[in-house]
C-alpha positions in Angstrom: -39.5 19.1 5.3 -42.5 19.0 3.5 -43.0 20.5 -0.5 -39.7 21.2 -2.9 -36.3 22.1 -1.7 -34.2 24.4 -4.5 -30.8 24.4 -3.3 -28.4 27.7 -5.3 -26.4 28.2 -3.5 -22.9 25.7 -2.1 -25.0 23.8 0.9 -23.2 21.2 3.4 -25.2 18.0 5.3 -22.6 17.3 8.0 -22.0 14.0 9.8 -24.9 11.9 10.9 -27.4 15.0 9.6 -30.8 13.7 7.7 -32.3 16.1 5.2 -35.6 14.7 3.9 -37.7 16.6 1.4 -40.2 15.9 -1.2 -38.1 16.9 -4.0 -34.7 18.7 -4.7 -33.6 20.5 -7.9 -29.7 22.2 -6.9 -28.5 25.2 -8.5 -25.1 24.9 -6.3 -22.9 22.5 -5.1 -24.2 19.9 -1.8 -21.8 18.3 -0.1 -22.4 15.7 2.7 -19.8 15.4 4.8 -18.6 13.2 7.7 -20.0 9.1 7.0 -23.4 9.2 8.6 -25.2 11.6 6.7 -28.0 11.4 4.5 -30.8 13.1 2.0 -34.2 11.4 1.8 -36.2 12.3 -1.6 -39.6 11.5 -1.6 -40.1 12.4 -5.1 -37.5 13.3 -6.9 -33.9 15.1 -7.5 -33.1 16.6 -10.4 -29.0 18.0 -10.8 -29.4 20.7 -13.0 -26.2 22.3 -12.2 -23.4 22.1 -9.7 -21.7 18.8 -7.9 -23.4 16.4 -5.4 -20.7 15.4 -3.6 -21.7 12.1 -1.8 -18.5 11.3 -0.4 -19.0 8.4 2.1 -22.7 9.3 2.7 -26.3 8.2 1.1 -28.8 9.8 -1.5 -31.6 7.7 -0.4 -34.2 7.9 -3.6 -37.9 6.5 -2.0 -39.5 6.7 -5.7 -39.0 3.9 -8.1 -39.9 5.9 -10.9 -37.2 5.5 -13.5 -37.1 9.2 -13.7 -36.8 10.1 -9.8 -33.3 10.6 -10.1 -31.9 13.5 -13.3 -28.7 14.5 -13.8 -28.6 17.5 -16.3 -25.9 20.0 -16.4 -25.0 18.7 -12.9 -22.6 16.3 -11.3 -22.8 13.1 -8.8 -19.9 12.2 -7.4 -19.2 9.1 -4.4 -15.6 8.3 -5.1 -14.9 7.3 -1.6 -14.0 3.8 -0.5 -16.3 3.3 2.1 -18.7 3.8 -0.4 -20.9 7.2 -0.9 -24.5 5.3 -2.1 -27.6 6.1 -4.0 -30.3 3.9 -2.7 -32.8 3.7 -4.8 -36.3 1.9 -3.8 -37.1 -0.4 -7.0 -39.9 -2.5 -4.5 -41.4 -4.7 -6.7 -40.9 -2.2 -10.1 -39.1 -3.2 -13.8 -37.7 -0.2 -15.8 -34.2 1.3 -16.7 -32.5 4.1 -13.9 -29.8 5.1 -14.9 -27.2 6.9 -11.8 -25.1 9.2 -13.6 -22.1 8.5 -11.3 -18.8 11.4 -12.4 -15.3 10.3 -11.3 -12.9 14.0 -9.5 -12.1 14.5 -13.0 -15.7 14.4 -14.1 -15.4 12.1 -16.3 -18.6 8.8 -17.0 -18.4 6.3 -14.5 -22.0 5.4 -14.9 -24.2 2.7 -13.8 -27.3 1.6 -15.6 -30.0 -1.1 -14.2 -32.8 -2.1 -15.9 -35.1 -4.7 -14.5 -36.3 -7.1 -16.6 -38.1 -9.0 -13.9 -39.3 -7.5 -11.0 -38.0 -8.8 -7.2 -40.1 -10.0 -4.8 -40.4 -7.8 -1.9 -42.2 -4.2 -1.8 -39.2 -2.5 0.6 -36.3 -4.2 -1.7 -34.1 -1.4 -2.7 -30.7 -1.1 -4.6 -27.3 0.4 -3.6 -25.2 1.7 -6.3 -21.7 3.0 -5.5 -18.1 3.2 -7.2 -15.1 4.6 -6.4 -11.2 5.3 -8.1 -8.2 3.7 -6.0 -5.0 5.5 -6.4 -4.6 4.9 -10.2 -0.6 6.1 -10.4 0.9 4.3 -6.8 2.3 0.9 -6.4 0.4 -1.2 -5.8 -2.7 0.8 -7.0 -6.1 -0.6 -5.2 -6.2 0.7 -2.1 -8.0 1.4 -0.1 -10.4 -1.6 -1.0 -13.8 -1.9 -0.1 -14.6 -2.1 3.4 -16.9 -5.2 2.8 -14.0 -6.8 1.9 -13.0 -6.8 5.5 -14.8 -10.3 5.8 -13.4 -11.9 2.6 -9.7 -12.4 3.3 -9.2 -14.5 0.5 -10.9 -12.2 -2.1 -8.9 -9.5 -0.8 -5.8 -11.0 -1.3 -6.1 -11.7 -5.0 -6.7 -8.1 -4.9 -3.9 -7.6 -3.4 -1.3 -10.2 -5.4 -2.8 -9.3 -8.7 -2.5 -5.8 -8.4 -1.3 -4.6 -11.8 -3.6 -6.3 -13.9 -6.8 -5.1 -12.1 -8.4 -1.9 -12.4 -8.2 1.2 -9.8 -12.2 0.9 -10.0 -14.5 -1.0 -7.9 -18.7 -0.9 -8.6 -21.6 -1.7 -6.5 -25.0 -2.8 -7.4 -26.6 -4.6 -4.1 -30.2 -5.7 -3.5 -31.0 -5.5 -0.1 -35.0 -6.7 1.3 -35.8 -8.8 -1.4 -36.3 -12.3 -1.1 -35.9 -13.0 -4.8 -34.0 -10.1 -6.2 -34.8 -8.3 -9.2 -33.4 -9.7 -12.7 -31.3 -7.2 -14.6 -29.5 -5.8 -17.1 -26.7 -4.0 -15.7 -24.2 -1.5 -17.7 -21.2 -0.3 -15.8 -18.4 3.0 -17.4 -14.9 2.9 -16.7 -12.6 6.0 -17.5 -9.6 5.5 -19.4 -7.4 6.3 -16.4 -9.1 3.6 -14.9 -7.0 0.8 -16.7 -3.8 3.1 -17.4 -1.3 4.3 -14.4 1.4 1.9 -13.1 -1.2 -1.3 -14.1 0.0 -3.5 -17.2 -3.5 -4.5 -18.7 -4.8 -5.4 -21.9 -7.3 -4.1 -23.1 -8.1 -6.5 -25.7 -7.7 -9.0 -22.5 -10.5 -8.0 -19.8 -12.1 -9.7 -17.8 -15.2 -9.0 -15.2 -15.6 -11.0 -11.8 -18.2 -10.5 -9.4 -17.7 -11.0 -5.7 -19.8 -14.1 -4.9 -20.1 -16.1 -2.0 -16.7 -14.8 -0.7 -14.7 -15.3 -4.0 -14.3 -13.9 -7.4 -15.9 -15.4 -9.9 -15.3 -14.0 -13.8 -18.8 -13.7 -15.4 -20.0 -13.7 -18.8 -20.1 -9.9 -20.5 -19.4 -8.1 -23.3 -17.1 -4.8 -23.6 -17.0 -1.5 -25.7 -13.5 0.1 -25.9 -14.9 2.9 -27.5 -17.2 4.4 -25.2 -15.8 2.2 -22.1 -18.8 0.3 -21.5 -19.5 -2.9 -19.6 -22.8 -5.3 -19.9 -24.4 -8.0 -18.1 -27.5 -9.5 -18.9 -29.9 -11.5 -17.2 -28.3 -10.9 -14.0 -30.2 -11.7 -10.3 -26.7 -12.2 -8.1 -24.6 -8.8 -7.8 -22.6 -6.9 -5.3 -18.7 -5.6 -5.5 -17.7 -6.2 -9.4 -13.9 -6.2 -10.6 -12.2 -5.3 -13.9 -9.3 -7.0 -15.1 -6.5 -8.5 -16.7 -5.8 -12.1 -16.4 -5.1 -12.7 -12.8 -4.4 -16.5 -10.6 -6.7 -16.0 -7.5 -6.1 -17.1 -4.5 -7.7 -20.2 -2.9 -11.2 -19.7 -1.9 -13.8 -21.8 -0.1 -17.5 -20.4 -0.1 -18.4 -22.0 3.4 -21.8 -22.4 2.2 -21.5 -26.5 2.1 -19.5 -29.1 3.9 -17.5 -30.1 0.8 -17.0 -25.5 0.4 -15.5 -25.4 4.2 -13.3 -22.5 4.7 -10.3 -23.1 6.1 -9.1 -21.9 9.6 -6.4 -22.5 11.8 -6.2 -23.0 15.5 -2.5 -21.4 15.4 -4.3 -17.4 14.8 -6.9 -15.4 15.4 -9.5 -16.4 12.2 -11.6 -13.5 10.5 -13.7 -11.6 10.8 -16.2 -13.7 8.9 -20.0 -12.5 7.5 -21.9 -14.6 7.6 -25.8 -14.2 5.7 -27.3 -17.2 5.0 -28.2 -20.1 7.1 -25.2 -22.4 7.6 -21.6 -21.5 7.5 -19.0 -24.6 7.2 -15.5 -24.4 8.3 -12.5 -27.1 8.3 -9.6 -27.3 10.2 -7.0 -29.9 11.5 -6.5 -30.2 14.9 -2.7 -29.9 16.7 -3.6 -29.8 19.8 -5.9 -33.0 22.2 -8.4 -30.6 23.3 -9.8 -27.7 22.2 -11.7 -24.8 23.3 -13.9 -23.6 20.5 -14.8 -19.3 20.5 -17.3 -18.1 18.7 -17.0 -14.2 19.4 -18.8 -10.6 17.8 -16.5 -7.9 17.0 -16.7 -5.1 19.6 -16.9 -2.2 16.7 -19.5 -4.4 14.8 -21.8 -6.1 17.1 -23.6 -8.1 14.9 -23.9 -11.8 16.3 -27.1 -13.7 15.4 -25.7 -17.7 15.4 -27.4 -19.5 17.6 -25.8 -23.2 16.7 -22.2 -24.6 16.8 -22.1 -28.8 15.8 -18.6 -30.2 15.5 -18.4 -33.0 13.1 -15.3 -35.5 12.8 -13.7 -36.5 9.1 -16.9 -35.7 7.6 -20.1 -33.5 8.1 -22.7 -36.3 8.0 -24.9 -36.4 11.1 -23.5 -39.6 12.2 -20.3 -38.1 12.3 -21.2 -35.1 15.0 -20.0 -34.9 18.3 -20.2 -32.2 19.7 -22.8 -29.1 19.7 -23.3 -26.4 21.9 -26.5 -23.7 21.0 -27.8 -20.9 23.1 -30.2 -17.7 23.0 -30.1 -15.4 20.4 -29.2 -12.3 22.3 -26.0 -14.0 23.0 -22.8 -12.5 21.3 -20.8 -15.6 21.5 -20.6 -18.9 21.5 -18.2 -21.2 23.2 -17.7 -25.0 22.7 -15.5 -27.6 24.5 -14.3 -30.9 23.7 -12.0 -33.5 25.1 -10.6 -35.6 23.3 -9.6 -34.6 19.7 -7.3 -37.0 17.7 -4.0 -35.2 16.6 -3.8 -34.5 13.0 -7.5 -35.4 12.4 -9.8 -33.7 9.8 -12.6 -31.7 11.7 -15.7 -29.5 10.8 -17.8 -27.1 12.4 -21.2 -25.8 10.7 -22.6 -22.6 12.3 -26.2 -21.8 12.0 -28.2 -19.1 12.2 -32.0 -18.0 11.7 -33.3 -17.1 7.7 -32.3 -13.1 7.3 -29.9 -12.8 9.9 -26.4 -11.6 9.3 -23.8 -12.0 11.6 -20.2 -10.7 11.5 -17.6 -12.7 14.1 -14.4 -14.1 14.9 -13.2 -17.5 15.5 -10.5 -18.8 17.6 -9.7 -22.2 18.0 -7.5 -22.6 21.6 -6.2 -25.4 23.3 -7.0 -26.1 27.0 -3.8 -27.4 27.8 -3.1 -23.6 29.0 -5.7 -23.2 31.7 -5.7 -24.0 35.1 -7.0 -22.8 38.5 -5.4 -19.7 39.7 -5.5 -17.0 41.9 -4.9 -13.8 41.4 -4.2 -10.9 44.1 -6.1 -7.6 44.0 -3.8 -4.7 45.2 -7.2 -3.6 47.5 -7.7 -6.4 49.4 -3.9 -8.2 49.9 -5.0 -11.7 49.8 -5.4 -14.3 47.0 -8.9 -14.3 45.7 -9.9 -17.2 44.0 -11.4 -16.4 40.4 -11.9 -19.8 38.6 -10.9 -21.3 35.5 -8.4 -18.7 33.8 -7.1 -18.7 30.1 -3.0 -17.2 30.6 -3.4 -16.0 26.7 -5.9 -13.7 27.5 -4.4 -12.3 30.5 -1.5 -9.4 29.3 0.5 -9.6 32.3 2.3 -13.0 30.6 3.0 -11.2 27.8 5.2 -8.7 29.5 9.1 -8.9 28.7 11.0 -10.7 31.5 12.7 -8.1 33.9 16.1 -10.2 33.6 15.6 -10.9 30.8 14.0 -8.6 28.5 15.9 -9.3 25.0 14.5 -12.8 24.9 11.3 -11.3 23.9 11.8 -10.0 20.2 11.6 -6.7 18.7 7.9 -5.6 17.6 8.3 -3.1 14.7 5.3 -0.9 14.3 5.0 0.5 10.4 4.5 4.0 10.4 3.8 6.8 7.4 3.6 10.7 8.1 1.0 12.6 6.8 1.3 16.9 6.4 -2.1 18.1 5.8 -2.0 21.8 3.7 -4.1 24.3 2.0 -5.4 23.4 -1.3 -2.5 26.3 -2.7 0.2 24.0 -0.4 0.6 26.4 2.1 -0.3 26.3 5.8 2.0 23.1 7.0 5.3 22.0 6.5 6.6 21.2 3.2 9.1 18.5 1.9 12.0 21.4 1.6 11.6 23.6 4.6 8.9 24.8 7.2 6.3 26.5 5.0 8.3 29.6 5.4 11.3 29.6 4.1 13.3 27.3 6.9 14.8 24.4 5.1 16.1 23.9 8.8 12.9 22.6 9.5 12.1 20.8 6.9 9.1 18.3 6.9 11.0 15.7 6.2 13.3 16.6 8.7 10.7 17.1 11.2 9.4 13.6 10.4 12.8 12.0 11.1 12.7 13.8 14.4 9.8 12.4 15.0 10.8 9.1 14.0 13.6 9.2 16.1 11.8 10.9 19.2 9.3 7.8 19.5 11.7 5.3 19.2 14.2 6.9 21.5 11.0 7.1 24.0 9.6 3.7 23.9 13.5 2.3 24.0 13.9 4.0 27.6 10.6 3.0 29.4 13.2 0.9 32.0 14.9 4.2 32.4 11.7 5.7 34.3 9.5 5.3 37.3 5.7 5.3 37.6 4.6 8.4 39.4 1.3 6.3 40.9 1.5 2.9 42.1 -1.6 1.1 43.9 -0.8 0.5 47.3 1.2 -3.0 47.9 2.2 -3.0 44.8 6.0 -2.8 43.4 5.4 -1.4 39.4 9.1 -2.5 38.1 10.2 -0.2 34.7 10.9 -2.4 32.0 11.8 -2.5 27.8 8.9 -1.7 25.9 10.3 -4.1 23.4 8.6 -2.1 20.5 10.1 0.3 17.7 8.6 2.4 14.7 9.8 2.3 11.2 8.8 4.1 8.2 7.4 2.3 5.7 7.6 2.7 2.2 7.5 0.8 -1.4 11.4 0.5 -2.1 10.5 1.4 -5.7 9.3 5.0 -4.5 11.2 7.9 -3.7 8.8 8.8 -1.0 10.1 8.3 2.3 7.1 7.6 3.5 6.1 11.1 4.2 3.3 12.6 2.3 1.9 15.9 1.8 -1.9 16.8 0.7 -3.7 19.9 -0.4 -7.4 19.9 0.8 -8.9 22.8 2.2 -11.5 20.4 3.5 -9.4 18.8 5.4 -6.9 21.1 6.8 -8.3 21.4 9.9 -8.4 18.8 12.4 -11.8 17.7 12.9 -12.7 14.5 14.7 -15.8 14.3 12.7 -13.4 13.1 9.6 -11.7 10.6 11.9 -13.5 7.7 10.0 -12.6 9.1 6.6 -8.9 10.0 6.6 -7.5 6.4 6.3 -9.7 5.4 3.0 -8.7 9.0 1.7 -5.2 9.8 2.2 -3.9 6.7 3.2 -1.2 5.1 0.4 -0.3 1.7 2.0 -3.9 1.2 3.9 -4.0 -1.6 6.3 -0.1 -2.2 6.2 0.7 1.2 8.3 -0.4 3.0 10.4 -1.0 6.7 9.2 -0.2 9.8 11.2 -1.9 12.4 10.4 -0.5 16.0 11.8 -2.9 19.0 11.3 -1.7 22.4 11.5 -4.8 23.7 13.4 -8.0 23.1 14.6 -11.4 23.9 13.2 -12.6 25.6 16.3 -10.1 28.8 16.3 -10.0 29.1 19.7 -8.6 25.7 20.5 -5.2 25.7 20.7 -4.1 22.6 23.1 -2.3 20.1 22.2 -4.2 16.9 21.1 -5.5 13.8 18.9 -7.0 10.4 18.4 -6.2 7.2 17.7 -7.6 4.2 16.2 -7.1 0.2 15.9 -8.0 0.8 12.0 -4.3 2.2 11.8 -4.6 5.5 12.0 -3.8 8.7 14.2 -4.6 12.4 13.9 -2.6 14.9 15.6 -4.3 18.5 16.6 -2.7 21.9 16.3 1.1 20.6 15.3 1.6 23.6 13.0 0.3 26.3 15.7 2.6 25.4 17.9 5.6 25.4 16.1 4.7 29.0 14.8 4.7 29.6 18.9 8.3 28.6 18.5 7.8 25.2 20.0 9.9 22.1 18.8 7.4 19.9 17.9 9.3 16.9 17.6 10.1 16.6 20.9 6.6 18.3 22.6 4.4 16.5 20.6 6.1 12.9 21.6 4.0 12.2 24.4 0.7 12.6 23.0 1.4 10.8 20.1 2.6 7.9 21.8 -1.0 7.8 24.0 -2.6 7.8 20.4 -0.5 5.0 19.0 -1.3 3.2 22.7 -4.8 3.7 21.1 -4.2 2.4 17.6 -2.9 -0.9 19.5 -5.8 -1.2 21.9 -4.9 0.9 25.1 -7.4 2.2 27.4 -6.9 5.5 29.5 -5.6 5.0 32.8 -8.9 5.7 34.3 -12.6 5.2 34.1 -14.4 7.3 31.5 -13.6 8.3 28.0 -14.4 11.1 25.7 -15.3 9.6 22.4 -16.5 6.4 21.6 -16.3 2.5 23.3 -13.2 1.8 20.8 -11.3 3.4 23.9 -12.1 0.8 26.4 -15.0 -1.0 27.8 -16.3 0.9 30.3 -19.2 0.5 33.4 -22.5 1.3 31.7 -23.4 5.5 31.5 -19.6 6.1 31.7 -19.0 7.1 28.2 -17.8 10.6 28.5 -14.6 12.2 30.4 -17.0 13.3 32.9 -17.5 10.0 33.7 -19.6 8.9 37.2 -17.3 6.6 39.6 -18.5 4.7 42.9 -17.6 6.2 46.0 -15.1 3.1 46.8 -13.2 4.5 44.5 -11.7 4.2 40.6 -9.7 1.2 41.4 -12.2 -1.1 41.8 -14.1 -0.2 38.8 -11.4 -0.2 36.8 -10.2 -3.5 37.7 -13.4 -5.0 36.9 -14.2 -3.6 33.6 -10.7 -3.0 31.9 -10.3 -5.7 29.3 -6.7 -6.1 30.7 -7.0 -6.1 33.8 -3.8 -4.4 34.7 -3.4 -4.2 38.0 -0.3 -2.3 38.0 -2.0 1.3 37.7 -3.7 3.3 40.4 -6.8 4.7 38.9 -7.8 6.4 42.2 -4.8 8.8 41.8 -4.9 8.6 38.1 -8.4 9.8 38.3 -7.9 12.1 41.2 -11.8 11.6 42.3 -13.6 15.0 42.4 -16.8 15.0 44.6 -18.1 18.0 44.3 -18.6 17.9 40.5 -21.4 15.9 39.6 -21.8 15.5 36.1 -24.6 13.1 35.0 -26.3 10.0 36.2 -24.9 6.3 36.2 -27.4 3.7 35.0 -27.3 0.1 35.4 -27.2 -2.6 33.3 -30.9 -2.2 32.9 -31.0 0.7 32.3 -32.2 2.1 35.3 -30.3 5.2 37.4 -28.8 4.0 40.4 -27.6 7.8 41.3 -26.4 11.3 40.7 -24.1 11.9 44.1 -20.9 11.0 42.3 -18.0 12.8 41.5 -15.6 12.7 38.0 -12.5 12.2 37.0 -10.4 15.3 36.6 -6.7 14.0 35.8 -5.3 17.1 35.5 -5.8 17.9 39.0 -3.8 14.7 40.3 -1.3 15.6 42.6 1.5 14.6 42.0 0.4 14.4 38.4 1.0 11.1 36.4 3.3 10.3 33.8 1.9 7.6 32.4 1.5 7.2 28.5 -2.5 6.3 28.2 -3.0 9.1 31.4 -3.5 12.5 30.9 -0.1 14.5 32.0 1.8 16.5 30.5 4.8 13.8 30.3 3.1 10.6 28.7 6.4 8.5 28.8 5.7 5.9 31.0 4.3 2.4 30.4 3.8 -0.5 33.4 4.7 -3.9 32.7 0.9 -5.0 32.2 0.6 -2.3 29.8 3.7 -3.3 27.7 2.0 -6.5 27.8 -1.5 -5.6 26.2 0.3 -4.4 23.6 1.8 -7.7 22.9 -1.1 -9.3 23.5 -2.8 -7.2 20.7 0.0 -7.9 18.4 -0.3 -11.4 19.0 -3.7 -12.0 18.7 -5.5 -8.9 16.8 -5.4 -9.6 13.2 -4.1 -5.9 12.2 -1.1 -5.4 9.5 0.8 -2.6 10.8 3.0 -4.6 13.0 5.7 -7.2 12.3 4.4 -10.7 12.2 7.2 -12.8 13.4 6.2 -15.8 15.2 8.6 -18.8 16.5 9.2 -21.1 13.7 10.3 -24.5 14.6 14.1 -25.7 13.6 14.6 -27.3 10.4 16.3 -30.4 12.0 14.1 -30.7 15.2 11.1 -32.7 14.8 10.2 -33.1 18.5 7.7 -30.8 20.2 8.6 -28.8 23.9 5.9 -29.6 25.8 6.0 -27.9 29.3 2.9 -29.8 31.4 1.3 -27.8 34.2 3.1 -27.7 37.6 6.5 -27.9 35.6 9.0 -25.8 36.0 11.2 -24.8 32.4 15.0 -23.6 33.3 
């Protein structure tokens, strides 16, 4: 849009909407909604009244005049933890710009940045963000920053000190610039800031800046009065923290051989970030041989190392013996090598081209696992021969023993209920009865009923048959081996069961999905949340329905609807919140195709919507082939029920070219019989095969989530002699 925008009246940028305009003066409030939406100024923005509500969205500011950006009589609010950003284009510019950042109370929480020497770089621009973490709970800073997904160790002082840190994070971040700008920067806290359940001194704080993976305190100077932090002469900034005096938690920068983080060949390690060059790590080896993995994370493909070099008790080049490098459009890297000595000090440098970020995992595994094997396909009856195969990535061994299923211990998943009301706290259940007057059905009845309901469901799985079984193949029923408890600080009287008043959020909409958790979430990362909606924004939908997520969270459509119909929901709604929790732990649907995004499965190129394309040999194939699991144990064909007459799209292959449009789609609904499997679509969902209740295992075992229980085999105090079972053995 070309020429001045004058917004007065309340205006909402959804999603992943782009408003660009020359300038912008608001009258009303502008909220931009969803976490992919943004307004481009050319000119200028002046906020002469109203709110600009940012929440997890960008105000991107393309003129580096100090004065492109004026805040009058109005108000600029982020406060959202994946960080709502202005980003401002300095180029190559000095000056002060002040962003006049308001906290929900609208009180200053301010950032100033003057530039006292310019950066080098003409598109080098700056992102400014802060947000409040939930001053009054315990512990009080959650939901962190997402950036601090990749610094585990940074996260963790965080997380042990968290009474003597403030419920505020900021952001200043140069991005583009090869030498970025020198500054003095000035960052406001609010009183609340420091206050709640935190015990901090005010006459003792302290200001660390995330560097090179760990805090480091830097020098400043403080003003109690008017709340005021300031750094001067400052080229090196990202995520800064306020506090108390705190004892970090061991940190290596990985940025040098002698800075080597630490990783273990015992657990999944990561994910790292990696954005310069090198990145060193160090680790001791258990096991004679080891297969090195080098691998991108599917919901953040960013993998640019092109090197792996394996050094031995030190990192000079005489000392390497191993190295494995290959093209850049790679997204892993794997490296081999036989022998290592036991107990032996070994490094590993990863490299990658100048400007390239990359964001991975790393997994040291021992070879002593594989083997040749065969495997056989329910389609064809015979053994097919498919190579070198890892058994810890293949979920069928993970599956409890049929004879004897309580050898395999008890997986608690940690749970918290979520009752989404009106802003006046009407509209849902309430703690004390049903919205209406029922204390019968109070929510925190109904949440118990839930409770019980899922654990009652998941403890019978041996009780029930599968509906569809591929042909040849005997699908036994077996004990999920898994259980949900509530979690909740012992210190609170909460139950874990929470209630919120939002209008903006009353309604089930999938295009908040990625903004619940880092909203309403009180013990992030170590539950995961269920979130039950009373209705859904479109008011003629009234099915029953949800998502799920590996981030820990589900959302659950039209729970309160329904029980106005006179429904009990805690027993109807069972089945679909069990397929979203199969979700949240890294199930797939029972057959090809999925409506929503690739965190569902990984499926054959073009199949990314429920009227998904399938070959005329049938699901079973496909589904075999591109499942991560491989579970063999469910009949897609009749899960899918193939439909050719109703041709939907056009399948493209991996080049992106269309190989055809004669193909049918999936229609589950129209099985017959219908399924009853938990990750199908039926209207029974209480069934899980035994390759099934192994993924979930596998996941537990090897994803590095925190919503599970984390108890591994310890060995015995008075045993010092390993089991070693060699191939062809047989254990009794």
């Amino acid at each position: 849009m070309k020429g001045k925008m004058l917004m007065d009246t309340a205006s909402v940028i959804q999603n992943s909407a782009t408003l660009k305009t020359d300038s912008l003066k608001n009258a009303g409030d502008i909220r931009l909604t969803g976490n992919a939406a943004q307004m481009i100024i050319d000119s200028g923005v002046i906020l002469q009244k109203g709110v600009l509500q940012l929440n997890s969205n960008k105000l991107v500011l393309l003129n580096s005049d100090t004065n492109a950006l004026q805040v009058t009589n109005g108000k600029l609010i982020a406060e959202d933890s994946l960080w709502g950003k202005v980003v401002w284009h300095l180029g190559e510019q000095t000056g002060k710009r002040r962003v006049s950042f308001k906290n929900d109370s609208l009180q200053d929480v301010s950032i100033e940045f003057e530039v006292i020497e310019a950066g080098t770089g003409t598109n080098g621009y700056i992102e400014f963000s802060t947000f409040e973490t939930l001053a009054t709970d315990n512990p009080n800073n959650s939901a962190l920053p997402p950036d601090m997904l990749y610094f585990q160790e940074a996260a963790a002082t965080v997380d042990s000190n968290w009474q003597n840190i403030a419920d505020r994070y900021w952001l200043t971040k140069a991005v583009d610039y090869t030498t970025p700008p020198l500054a003095n920067i000035t960052l406001r806290y609010a009183d609340k800031d420091i206050a709640g359940t935190n015990t901090i001194a005010k006459s003792d704080l302290r200001l660390s800046l995330l560097r090179n993976r760990c805090w480091e305190e830097v020098p400043f100077e403080i003003d109690t009065t008017t709340n005021t932090l300031s750094i001067d002469s400052l080229s090196d900034y990202s995520i800064w923290l306020l506090h108390d005096s705190i004892e970090p938690q061991t940190c290596y920068s990985g940025l040098t051989c002698g800075e080597a983080i630490k990783v273990s060949e015992q657990k999944l390690n990561g994910p790292f970030l990696m954005a310069d060059t090198t990145m060193w790590f160090e680790f001791e080896t258990l096991n004679r041989s080891l297969k090195i993995i080098c691998s991108t994370l599917s919901e953040e493909p960013e993998m640019n190392v092109l090197e792996m070099t394996l050094y031995q008790d030190s990192c000079g080049i005489e000392n390497a013996i191993a190295n494995i490098s290959l093209p850049s459009y790679a997204d892993s890297l794997v490296l081999s090598h036989n022998p290592f000595s036991e107990n032996t000090t070994y490094l590993l440098r990863l490299s990658q081209a100048l400007n390239k970020k990359s964001i991975f995992n790393l997994r040291l595994q021992g070879l002593e696992i594989f083997c040749q094997t065969a495997f056989s396909f329910p389609d064809s009856g015979s053994a097919r021969q498919l190579g070198t195969y890892d058994f810890c990535d293949s979920s069928k061994y993970y599956a409890p023993d049929e004879n004897y299923p309580e050898h395999l211990p008890m997986k608690i998943m940690y749970v918290n209920f979520h009752f989404i009301q009106k802003s006046d706290g009407t509209g849902n259940f309430t703690l004390t009865d049903d919205g209406m007057g029922n204390s019968a059905n109070a929510g925190l009845l109904v949440a118990d009923r839930l409770l019980d309901g899922l654990n009652a469901l998941w403890a019978s799985n041996q009780d029930r048959q599968p509906v569809h079984s591929p042909q040849g193949v005997q699908v036994k029923s077996l004990e999920t081996r898994v259980r949900f408890e509530v979690y909740s600080d012992s210190t609170w009287e909460d139950f874990g069961l929470y209630f919120h008043q939002s209008d903006t959020y009353y309604k089930y909409d999938s295009d908040n999905f990625g903004i619940l958790k880092s909203r309403f979430s009180v013990h992030g990362n170590k539950v995961l949340d269920i979130f039950l909606f009373a209705e859904d924004k479109d008011p003629n939908y009234d099915l029953i329905g949800g998502r799920g997520s590996p981030t820990g969270m589900v959302m659950i459509d039209n729970f309160y609807l329904r029980y106005k119909r006179l429904q009990p929901v805690w027993n109807s709604f069972l089945g679909i919140i069990s397929h979203e929790i199969g979700h949240a732990i890294h199930l797939h649907h029972t057959f090809p195709g999925y409506a929503g995004t690739a965190e569902d499965g990984f499926l054959p190129d073009g199949c990314n919507t429920e009227c998904d394309l399938i070959t005329g040999t049938g699901c079973m194939n496909i589904y075999a082939l591109e499942h991560t699991f491989n579970c063999l144990d469910i009949d897609a064909d009749a899960e899918c029920s193939y439909q050719p007459g109703a041709i939907c799209s056009i399948l493209y292959d991996s080049t992106g070219n269309p190989i055809d449009s004669s193909y049918g789609r999936c229609d589950p609904w129209s099985a017959n019989p219908l399924s009853n499997n938990m990750m199908g679509y039926n209207n029974d969902q209480n069934f899980l095969t035994p390759c099934q209740i192994g993924a979930i295992r596998h996941t537990m075992l090897n994803f590095p989530a925190t919503f599970w229980n984390k108890d591994y085999c310890q060995r015995h105090p008075n045993s010092n002699q390993d089991i070693v079972i060699y191939g062809g053995d047989t254990a009794v």
